[in-house]
C-alpha positions in Angstrom: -11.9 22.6 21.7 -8.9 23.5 23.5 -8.5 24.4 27.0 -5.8 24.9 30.2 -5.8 28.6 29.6 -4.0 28.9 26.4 -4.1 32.3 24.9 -6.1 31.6 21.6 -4.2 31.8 18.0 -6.9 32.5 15.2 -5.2 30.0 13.8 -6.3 27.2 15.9 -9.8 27.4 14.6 -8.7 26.5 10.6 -7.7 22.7 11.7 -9.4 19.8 12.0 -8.4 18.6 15.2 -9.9 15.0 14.7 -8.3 14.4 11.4 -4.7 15.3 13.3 -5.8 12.7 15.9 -6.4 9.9 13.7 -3.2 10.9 11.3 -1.1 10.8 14.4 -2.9 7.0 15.1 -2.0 6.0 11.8 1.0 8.3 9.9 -1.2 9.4 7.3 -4.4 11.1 6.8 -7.7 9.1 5.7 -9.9 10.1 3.1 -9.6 13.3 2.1 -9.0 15.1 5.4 -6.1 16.9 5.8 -4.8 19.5 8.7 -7.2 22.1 8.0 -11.2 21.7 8.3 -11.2 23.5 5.1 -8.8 21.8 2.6 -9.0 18.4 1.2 -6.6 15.8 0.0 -5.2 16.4 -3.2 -4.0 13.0 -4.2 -0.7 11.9 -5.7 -1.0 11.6 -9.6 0.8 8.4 -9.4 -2.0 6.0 -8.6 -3.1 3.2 -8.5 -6.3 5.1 -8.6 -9.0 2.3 -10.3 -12.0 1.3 -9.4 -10.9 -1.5 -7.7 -13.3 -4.9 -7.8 -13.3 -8.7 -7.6 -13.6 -11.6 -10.3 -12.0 -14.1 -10.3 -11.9 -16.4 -13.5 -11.6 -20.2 -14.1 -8.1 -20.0 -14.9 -5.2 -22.2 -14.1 -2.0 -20.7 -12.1 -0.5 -21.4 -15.3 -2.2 -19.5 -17.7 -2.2 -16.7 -14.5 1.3 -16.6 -15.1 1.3 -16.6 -18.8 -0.7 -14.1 -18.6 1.1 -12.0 -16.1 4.0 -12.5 -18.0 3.1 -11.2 -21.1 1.0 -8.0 -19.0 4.4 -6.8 -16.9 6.7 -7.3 -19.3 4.6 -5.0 -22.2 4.3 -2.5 -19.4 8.0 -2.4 -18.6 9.1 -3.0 -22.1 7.1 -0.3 -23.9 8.6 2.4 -21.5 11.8 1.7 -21.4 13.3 1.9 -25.0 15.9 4.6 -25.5 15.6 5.3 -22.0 18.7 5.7 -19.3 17.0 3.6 -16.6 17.9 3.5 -12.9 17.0 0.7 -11.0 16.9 0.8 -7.1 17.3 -3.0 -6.0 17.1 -4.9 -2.7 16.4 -7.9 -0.9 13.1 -8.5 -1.7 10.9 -10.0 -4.8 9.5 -6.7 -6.0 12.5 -4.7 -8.0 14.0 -8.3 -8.5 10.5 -9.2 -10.8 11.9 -6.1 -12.6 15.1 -6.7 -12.9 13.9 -10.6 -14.5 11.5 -8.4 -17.0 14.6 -5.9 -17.5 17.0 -8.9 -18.6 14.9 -10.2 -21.5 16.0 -6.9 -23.6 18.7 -5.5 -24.5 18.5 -2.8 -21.7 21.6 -1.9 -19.5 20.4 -0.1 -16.1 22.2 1.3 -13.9 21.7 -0.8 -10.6 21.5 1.1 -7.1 21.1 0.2 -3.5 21.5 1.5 0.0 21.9 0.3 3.6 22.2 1.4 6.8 25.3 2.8 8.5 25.6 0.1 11.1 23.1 -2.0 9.7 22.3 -5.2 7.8 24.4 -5.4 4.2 21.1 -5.1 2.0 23.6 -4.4 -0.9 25.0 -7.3 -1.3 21.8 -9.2 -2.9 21.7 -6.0 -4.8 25.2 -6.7 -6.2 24.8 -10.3 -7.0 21.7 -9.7 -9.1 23.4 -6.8 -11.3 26.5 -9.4 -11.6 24.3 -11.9 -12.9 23.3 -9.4 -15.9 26.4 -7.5 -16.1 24.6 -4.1 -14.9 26.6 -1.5 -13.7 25.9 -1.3 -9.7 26.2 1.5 -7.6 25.8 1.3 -3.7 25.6 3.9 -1.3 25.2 4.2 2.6 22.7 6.2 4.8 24.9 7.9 7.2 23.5 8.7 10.4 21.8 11.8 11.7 21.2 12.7 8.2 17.9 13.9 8.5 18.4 17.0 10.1 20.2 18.6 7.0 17.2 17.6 4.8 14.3 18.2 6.7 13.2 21.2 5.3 13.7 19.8 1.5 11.9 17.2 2.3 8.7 19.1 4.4 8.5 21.1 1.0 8.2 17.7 -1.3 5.6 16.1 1.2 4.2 19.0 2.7 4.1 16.9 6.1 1.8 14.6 4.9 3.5 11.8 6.1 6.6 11.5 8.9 9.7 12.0 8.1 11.1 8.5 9.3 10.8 6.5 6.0 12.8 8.7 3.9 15.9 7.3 3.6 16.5 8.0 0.1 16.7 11.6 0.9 19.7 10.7 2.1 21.6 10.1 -1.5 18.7 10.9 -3.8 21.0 13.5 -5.6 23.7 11.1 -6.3 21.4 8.3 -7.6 19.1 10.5 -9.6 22.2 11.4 -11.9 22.6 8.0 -13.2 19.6 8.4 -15.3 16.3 9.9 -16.9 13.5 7.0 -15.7 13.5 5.4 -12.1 11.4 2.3 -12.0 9.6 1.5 -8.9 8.8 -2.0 -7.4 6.4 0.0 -4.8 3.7 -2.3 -4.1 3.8 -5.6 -5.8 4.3 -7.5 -2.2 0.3 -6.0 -1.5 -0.9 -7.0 -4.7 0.7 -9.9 -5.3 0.1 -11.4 -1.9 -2.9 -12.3 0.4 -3.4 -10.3 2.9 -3.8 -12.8 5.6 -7.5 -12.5 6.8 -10.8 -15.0 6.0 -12.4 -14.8 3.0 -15.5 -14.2 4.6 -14.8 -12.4 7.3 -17.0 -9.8 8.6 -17.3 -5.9 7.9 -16.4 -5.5 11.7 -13.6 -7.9 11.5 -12.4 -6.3 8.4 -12.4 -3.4 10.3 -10.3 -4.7 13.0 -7.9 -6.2 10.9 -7.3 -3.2 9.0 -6.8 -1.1 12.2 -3.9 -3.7 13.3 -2.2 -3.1 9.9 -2.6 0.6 10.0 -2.4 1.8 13.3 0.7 2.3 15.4 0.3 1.6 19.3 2.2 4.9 20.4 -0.1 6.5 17.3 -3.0 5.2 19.0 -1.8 6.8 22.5 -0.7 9.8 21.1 -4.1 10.5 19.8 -6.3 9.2 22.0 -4.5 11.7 24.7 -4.7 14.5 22.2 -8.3 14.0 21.9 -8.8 14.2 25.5 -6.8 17.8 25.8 -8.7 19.1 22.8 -12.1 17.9 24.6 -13.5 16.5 21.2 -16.9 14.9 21.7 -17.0 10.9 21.9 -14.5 8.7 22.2 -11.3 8.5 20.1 -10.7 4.3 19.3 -15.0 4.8 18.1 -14.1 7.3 15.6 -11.3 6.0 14.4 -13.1 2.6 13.9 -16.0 4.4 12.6 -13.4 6.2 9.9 -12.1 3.4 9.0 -15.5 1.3 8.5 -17.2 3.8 6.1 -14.1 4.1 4.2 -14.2 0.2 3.4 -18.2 0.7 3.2 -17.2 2.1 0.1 -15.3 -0.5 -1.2 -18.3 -2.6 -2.8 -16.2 -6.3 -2.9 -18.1 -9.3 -1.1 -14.3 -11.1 -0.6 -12.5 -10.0 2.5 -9.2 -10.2 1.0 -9.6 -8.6 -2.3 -11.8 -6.1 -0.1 -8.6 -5.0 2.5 -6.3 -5.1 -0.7 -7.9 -2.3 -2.7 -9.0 -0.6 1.0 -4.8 -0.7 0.9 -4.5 0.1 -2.7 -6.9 3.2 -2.5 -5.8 4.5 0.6 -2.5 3.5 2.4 -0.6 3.5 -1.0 -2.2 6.6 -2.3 -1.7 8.4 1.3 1.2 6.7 2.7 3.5 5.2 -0.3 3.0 7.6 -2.7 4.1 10.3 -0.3 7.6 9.0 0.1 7.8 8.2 -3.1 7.5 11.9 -4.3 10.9 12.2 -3.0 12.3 10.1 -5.7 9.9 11.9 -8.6 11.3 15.5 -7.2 14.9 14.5 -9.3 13.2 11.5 -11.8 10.7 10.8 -13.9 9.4 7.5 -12.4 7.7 4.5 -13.8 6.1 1.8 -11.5 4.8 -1.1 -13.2 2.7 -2.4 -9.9 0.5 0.4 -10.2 -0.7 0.5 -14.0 -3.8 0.0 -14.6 -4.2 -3.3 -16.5 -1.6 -5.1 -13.8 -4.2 -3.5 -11.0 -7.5 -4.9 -13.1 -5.3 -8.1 -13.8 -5.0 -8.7 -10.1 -8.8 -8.2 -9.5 -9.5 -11.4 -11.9 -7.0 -13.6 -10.6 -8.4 -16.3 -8.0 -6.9 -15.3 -4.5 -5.2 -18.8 -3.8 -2.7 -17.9 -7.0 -2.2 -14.6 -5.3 -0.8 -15.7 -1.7 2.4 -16.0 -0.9 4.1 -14.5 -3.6 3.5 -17.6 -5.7 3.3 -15.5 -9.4 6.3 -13.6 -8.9 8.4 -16.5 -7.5 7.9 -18.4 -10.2 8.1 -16.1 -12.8 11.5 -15.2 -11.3 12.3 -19.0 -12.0 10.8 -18.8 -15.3 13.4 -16.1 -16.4 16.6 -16.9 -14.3 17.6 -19.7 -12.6 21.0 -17.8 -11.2 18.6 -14.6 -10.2 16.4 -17.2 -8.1 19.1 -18.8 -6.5 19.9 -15.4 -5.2 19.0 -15.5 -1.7 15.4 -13.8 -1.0 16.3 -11.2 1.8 13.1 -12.3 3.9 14.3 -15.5 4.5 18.5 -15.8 3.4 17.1 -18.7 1.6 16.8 -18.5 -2.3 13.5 -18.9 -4.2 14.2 -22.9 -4.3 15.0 -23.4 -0.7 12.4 -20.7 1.0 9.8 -23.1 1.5 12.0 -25.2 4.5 12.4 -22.2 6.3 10.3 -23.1 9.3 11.5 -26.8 8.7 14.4 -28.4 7.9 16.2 -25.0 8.1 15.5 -24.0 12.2 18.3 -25.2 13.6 20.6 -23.2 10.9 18.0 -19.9 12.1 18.2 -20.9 15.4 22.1 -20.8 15.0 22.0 -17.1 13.5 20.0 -16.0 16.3 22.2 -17.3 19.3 25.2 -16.1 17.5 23.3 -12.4 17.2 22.5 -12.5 20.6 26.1 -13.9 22.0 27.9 -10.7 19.9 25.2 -8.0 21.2 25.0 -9.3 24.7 28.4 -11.2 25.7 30.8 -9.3 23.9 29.1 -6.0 23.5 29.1 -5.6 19.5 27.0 -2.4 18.7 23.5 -3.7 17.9 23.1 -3.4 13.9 21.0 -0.4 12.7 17.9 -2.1 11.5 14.9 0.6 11.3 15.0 4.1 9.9 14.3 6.2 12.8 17.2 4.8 14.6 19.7 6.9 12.6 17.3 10.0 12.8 16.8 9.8 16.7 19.4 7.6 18.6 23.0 9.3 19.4 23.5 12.6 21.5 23.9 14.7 18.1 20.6 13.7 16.8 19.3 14.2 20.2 20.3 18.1 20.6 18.2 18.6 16.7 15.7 16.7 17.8 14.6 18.1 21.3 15.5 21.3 19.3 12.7 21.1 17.0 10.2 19.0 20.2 10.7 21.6 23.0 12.4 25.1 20.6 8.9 25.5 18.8 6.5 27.5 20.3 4.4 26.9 17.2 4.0 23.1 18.6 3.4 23.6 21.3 0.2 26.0 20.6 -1.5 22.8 18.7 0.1 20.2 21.2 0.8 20.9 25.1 4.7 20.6 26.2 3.4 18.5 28.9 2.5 15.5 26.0 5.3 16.1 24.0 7.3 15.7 27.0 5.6 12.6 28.3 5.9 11.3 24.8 10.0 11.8 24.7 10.3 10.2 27.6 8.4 7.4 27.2 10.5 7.1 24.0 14.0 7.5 26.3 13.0 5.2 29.1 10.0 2.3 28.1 10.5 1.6 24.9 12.0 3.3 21.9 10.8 0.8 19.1 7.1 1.4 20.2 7.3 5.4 20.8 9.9 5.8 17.9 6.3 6.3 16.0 4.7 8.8 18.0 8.4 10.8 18.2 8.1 10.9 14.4 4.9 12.0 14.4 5.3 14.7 16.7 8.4 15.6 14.8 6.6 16.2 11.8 3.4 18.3 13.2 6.4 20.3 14.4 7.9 21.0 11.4 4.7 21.7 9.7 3.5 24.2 12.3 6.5 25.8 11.7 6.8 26.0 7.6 3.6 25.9 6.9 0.8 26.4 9.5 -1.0 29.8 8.3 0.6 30.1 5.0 -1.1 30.1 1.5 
């Protein structure tokens, strides 16, 4: 299993090497594998965790959204009384469907929101909803390089499970959890309330491929299939990987392709991925997330799939409750919930305007490009540099599970091709790291 000579750590034989390869493909681990051949998954207690199906009724998108009104606002309503609720908001339709169901009682949250240091000003759509509803709003910024202070906290709330590079609330998650007693989540409401963009009918193997486009990472991909190689595990590693991924959706016994990749989503990316970084937030809070109950999940599984597309129930439900809150622009776009619909349209020469004027501050007159993704705090600048070659090329733990000749290719392939693609791979390698270190061979 391994090979160029390595003197052999007794350790080496509890892991599952194949179940590394494929988490590095993908971020998280499938099914109920885990880093050790002998441990399974545990998964996260905060669902969804149904048994997910498809049946559609002969209902009209109105009485859909009669319906859904009535479901999410019971939901939200009957948890929140007497509760000190904090309420993360943003840009997008998910916390702001909350924040419509929030504002039909007499509940005063307290309103937070982050950005980037450097990057886009997410607060500000943030700000203009809690105006709207005279909420309290607090904002806060993710400094840079702050990862390297909280890495250990954060290994011990996710146990590695997942990479590090999506955890931006780490950042301020002491200051905002002291606003309140109940956090509520809009995690996963744009994958439930959305098609997922393939044919109805498409087949198991292009189901398959599909999902592997959503999930998998292209430096993931690399990263493991090289691994594979060094560890000389039988077959080839894009086949097993496929094959993972088709008897996991095997098991998903839906006819319709959509519904089908939704609750292979639902049952596995959320509760493997989401729920994860997610556990970050529950370590200070109790949470409630109104996406994942039960009776919204089962609601979604009777809905016909043409009222679930493009946001349509939660965009109009917005403009049921609010006009002000849809007029608010919807981050996606900068368009409000009216106006949306023209992006590609009427509106291009206005996007095509923002873009040359991007390009003309980046390019012409040298303007620092603004901080857009996660990792780009964590791993860009010569500070986060030293802590992170610290932790690539200081652990001799590592480099027992992966040769310094990979994680070397791999850094600077990230330094010198192309940091957006290999950003993923970095992460990953970060986090088997980290885990090697803290936990490899501990009870």
């Amino acid at each position: 299993m391994y090979s160029e000579g390595k003197v052999v750590d007794s350790r080496l034989k509890t892991l599952d090497y194949s179940s590394i390869a494929l988490w590095f493909s993908t971020g998280f681990f499938l099914g109920n594998r885990h880093f050790y051949s002998n441990r399974g998954y545990k998964l996260s207690e905060l669902g969804p965790n149904i048994e997910w199906f498809h049946s559609p009724r002969n209902i009209t998108f109105n009485q859909a959204l009669d319906e859904f009104t009535h479901l999410f606002e019971s939901v939200i309503h009957s948890k929140v009384k007497g509760r000190k609720i904090i309420l993360p908001l943003s840009g997008g339709l998910d916390s702001r469907t909350i924040a419509a169901a929030l504002s039909k009682i007499n509940v005063k949250p307290i309103v937070i929101s982050y950005e980037f240091e450097g990057g886009i000003k997410e607060t500000e759509y943030a700000k203009k909803i809690a105006d709207i509803f005279d909420w309290e709003f607090k904002p806060f910024t993710i400094p840079k390089g702050y990862l390297w202070n909280k890495l250990n906290e954060i290994s011990l709330i996710n146990n590695c499970l997942i990479d590090f590079t999506h955890s931006r609330q780490m950042a301020v998650i002491d200051e905002i959890s002291q606003y309140g007693d109940l956090l509520l989540s809009g995690q996963w409401g744009d994958v439930l309330f959305d098609s997922p963009g393939i044919e109805s009918n498409a087949s198991i193997e292009n189901q398959v491929r599909f999902i592997i486009k959503k999930i998998v990472k292209p430096s993931g991909l690399e990263l493991g299939s090289e691994i594979w190689k060094y560890w000389n595990i039988p077959g080839e590693f894009e086949a097993e990987l496929y094959k993972e991924i088709k008897k996991h959706l095997s098991e998903i016994k839906i006819g319709n392709s959509s519904s089908r990749v939704r609750a292979f989503k639902s049952k596995h990316w959320a509760n493997r991925w989401a729920n994860e970084g997610l556990k970050i937030f529950t370590s200070r809070n109790e949470m409630l997330i109104p996406y994942y109950d039960d009776k919204i999940c089962e609601f979604v599984c009777t809905v016909p799939e043409k009222f679930l597309s493009n946001r349509k129930i939660q965009i109009e439900y917005i403009k049921r409750i609010s006009k002000p809150l849809a007029k608010v622009s919807w981050q996606k776009y900068d368009m409000d919930l009216y106006n949306y619909k023209y992006f590609s349209s009427i509106y291009l020469p206005l996007r095509i305007g923002r873009y040359i004027k991007r390009i003309v501050k980046e390019k012409i007159i040298n303007v620092r490009p603004i901080i857009e993704r996660n990792w780009e705090l964590q791993f860009l600048g010569e500070e986060n540099e030293v802590h992170l070659k610290k932790w690539l090329f200081d652990n001799s733990q590592l480099n027992k599970i992966v040769p310094a000749r990979i994680v070397e290719e791999f850094f600077r392939k990230f330094k010198n091709e192309d940091k957006i693609k290999y950003s993923h791979s970095i992460g990953m390698l970060l986090t088997l790291s980290v885990w090697s270190k803290n936990f490899w061979g501990k009870k």
